[in-house]
VEXDREN-2710 file (C-alpha; in Angstrom, 1 decimal):
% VEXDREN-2710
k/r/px/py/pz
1/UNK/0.0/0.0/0.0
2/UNK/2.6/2.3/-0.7
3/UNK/4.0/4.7/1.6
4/UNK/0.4/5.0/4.2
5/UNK/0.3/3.9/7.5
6/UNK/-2.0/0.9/8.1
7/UNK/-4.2/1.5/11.0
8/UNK/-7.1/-0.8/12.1
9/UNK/-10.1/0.2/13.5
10/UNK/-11.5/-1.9/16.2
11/UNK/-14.7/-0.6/17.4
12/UNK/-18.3/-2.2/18.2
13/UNK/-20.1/0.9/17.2
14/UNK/-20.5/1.6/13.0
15/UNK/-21.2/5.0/13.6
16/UNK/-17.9/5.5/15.8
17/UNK/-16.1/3.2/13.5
18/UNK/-17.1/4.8/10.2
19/UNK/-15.9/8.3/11.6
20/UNK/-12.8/7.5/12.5
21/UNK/-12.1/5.5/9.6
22/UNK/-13.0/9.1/7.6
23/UNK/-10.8/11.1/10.3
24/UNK/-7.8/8.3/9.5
25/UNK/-8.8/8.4/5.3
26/UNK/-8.5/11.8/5.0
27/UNK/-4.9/12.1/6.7
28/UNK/-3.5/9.9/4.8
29/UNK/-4.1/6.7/6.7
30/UNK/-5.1/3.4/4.7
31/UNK/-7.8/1.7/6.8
32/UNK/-6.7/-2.3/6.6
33/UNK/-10.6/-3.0/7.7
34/UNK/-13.0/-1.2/8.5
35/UNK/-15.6/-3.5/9.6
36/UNK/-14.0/-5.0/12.4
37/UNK/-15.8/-4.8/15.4
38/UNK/-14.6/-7.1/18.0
39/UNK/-11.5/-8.7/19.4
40/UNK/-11.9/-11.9/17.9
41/UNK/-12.3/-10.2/14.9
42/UNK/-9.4/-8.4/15.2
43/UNK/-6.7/-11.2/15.9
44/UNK/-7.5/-11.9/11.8
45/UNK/-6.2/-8.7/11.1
46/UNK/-3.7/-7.6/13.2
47/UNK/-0.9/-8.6/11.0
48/UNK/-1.9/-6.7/7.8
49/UNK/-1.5/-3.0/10.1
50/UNK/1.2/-0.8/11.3
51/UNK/-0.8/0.4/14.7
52/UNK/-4.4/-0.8/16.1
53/UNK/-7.2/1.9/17.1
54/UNK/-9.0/-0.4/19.7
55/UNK/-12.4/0.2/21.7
56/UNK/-11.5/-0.9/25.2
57/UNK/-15.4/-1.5/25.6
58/UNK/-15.4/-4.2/23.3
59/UNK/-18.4/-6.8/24.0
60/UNK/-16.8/-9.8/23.6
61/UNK/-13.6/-9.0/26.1
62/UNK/-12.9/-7.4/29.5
63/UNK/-10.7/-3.9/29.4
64/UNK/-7.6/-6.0/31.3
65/UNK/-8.1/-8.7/27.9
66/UNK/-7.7/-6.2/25.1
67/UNK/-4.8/-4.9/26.8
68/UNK/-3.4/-8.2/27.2
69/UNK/-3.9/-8.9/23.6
70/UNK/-2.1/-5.4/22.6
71/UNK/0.8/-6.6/25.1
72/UNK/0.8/-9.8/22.7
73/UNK/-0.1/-9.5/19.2
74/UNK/3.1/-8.2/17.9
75/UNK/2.7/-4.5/17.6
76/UNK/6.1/-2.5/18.4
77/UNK/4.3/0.3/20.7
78/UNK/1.6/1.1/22.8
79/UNK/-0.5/4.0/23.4
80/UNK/-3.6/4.1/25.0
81/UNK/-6.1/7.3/24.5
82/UNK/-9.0/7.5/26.1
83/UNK/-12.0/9.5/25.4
84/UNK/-16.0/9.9/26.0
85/UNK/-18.2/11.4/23.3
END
């Protein structure tokens, strides 16, 4: 994909999802999948991205279990942001 950074999107909610997936689009950001919307999901995908937006309110794993799986899933880096909207 050229010179873009990869991000993937991992977030239950489309609406949430599909704004950041704009917000990442139009900076320059290739979206690996954009229709990922839970951890399990995620694990499929991981390896195809150069960093992982993740919703730590995912319904099918505890906060402490996404963060475990960043820990584990190979990504140099971690950052955590969190916001309400």
């Amino acid at each position: 994909m050229g010179d873009f950074m990869r991000v993937l999107i991992v977030e239950d909610s489309e609406m949430q999802r599909e704004s950041m997936r704009r917000l990442f689009a139009a900076n320059d950001f290739a979206v690996v999948c954009d229709a990922v919307g839970s951890l399990a999901e995620a694990e499929q995908h991981v390896g195809d991205c150069d960093f992982v937006v993740l919703d730590l309110s995912l319904p099918d794993a505890m906060p402490a279990d996404s963060l475990e799986w960043l820990t584990t899933c190979g990504k140099p880096s971690i950052e955590i942001v969190r916001a309400h909207v």
